[in-house]
C-alpha positions in Angstrom: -15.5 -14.1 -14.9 -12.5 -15.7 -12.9 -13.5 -14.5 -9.3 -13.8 -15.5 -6.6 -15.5 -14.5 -3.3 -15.8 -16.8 -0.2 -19.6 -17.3 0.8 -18.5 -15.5 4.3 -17.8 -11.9 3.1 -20.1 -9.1 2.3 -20.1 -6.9 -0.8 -22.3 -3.8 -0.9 -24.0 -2.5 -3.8 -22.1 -0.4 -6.3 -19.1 -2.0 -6.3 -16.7 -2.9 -9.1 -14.1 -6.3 -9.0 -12.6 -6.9 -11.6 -11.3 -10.6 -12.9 -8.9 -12.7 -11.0 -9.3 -11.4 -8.0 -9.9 -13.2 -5.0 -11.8 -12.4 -1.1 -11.4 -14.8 1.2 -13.1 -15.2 4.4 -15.1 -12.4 6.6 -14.5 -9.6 4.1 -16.6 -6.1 3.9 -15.8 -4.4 0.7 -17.9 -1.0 1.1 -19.9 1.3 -1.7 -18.2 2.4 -4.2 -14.9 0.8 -4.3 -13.0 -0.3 -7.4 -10.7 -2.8 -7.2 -8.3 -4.2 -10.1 -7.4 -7.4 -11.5 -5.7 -10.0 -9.9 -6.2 -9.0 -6.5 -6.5 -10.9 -3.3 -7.5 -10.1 0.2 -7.2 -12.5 3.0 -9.2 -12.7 5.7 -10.9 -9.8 7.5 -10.2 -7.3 5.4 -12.1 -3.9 5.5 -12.1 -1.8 1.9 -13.9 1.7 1.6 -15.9 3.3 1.1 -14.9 4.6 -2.5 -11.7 2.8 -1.9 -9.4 2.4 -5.3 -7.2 -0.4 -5.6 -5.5 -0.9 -8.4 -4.6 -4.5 -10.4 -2.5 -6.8 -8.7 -2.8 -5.4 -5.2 -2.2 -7.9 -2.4 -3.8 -7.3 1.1 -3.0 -9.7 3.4 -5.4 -10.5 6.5 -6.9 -8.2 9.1 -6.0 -4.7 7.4 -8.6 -2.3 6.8 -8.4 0.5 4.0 -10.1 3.8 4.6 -11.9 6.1 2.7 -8.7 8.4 1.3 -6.5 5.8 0.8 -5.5 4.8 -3.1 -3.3 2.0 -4.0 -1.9 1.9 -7.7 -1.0 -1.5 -9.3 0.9 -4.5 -7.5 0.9 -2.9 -3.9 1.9 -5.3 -1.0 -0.1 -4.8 2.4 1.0 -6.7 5.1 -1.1 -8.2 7.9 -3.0 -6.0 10.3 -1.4 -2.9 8.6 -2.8 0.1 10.0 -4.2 3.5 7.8 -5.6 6.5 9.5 -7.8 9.4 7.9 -8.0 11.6 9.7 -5.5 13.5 11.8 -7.8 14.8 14.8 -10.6 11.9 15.7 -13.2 12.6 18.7 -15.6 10.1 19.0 -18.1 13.2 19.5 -17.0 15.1 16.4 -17.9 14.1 13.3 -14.8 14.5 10.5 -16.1 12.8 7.9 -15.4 16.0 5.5 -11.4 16.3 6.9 -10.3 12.7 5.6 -6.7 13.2 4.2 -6.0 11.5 1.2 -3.1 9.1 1.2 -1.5 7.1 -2.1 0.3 3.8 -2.1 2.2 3.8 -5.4 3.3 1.2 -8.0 4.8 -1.4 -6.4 5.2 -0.1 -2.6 5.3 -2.9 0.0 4.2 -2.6 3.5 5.3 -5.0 6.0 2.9 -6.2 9.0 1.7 -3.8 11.9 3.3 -0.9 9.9 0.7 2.2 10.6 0.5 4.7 7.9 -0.6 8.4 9.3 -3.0 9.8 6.7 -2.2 12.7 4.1 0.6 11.1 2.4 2.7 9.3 0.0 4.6 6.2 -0.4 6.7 5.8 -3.7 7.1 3.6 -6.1 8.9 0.2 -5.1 9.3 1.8 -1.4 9.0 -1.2 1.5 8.1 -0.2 4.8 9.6 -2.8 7.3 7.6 -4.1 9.2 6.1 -2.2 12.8 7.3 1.1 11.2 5.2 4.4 11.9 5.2 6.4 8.7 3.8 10.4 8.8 5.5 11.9 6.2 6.1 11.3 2.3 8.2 8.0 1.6 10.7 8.5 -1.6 10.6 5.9 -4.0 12.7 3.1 -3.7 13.5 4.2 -0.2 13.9 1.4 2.6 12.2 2.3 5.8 12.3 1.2 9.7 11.1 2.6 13.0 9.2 4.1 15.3 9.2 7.1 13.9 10.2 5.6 10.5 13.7 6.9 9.2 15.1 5.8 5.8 17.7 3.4 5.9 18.6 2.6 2.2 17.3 2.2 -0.9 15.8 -0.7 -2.7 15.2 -2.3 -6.0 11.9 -3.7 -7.5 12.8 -7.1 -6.2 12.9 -6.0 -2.7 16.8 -6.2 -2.5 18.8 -3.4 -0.7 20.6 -1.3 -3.4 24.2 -1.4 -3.4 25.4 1.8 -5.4 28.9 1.9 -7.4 31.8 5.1 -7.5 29.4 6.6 -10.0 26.7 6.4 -7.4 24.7 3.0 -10.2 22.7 0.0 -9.0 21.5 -3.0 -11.0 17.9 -4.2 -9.9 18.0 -8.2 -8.7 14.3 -8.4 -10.5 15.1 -7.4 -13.6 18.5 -6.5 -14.3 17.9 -2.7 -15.2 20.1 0.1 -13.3 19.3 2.9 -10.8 21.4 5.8 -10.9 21.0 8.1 -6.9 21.1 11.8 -7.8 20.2 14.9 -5.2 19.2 12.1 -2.8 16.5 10.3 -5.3 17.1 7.0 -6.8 16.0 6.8 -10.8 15.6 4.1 -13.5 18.1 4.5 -16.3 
């Protein structure tokens, strides 16, 4: 199997990693995680427990992934992105039972030292700039910046701001497939 793990990181029991994917140095991937094809973490990352990250998923270094968080396929985390889990923590209460789960879907990029307030969701193709807070639902294809985030645009699967004609149609820079924006949501044609 085409894997690869550097001699540095830890990988509890009960764990599935699937081909391709790479670990590099002073990883700890916790109990019960899944993670996809094709995958790479950089250096000290954190993953789980009963983490699920989906093929293609790239976690650059010093970002940690709680229990509640999923990410679907081809998810970009920047470095030293932040995820909470709970929305209450006291060091003298234990809230293990109150984590909040909170999805990354297809394709969402996050940039570095984003945090990501627990209980929610980030659309497909959304990109967090980097530093943004987000605590509420990202729309797909939305473009977000700032402390507290605020959308600022849409964007296409390449990563490219969106720039809508008089019948409110984008073509995608990746691809070359169009978007039509409707009731403030952006769809593939």
């Amino acid at each position: 199997m085409n894997l690869f793990i550097h001699h540095s990181s830890f990988i509890d029991e009960n764990v599935k990693i699937a081909q391709g994917t790479k670990i590099w140095h002073f990883c700890h991937i916790l109990s019960g995680c899944d993670i996809g094809k094709n995958c790479s973490f950089g250096q000290n990352c954190v993953v789980g427990p009963n983490v699920k990250i989906g093929n293609g998923c790239k976690v650059q270094n010093n970002v940690s992934i709680y229990e509640g968080v999923e990410c679907e396929e081809n998810v970009f985390l920047g470095p030293s992105v932040v995820f909470t889990n709970v929305y209450n923590p006291r060091a003298f209460i234990n809230r293990k039972n109150e984590f909040k789960k909170t999805i990354l879907k297809k394709g969402c990029s996050i940039g570095a030292n984003a945090t990501i307030v627990c209980g929610i969701k980030i659309g497909e193709y959304a990109f967090v700039g980097a530093g943004s807070l987000i605590r509420e639902d990202v729309k797909a294809f939305a473009l977000m910046v700032g402390v507290p985030a605020r959308q600022i645009g849409w964007v296409d699967k390449g990563g490219k701001k969106m720039i809508f004609d008089s019948n409110n149609i984008a073509k995608d820079s990746y691809d070359g497939s169009y978007y039509i924006l409707k009731n403030d949501e952006v769809f593939e044609q």
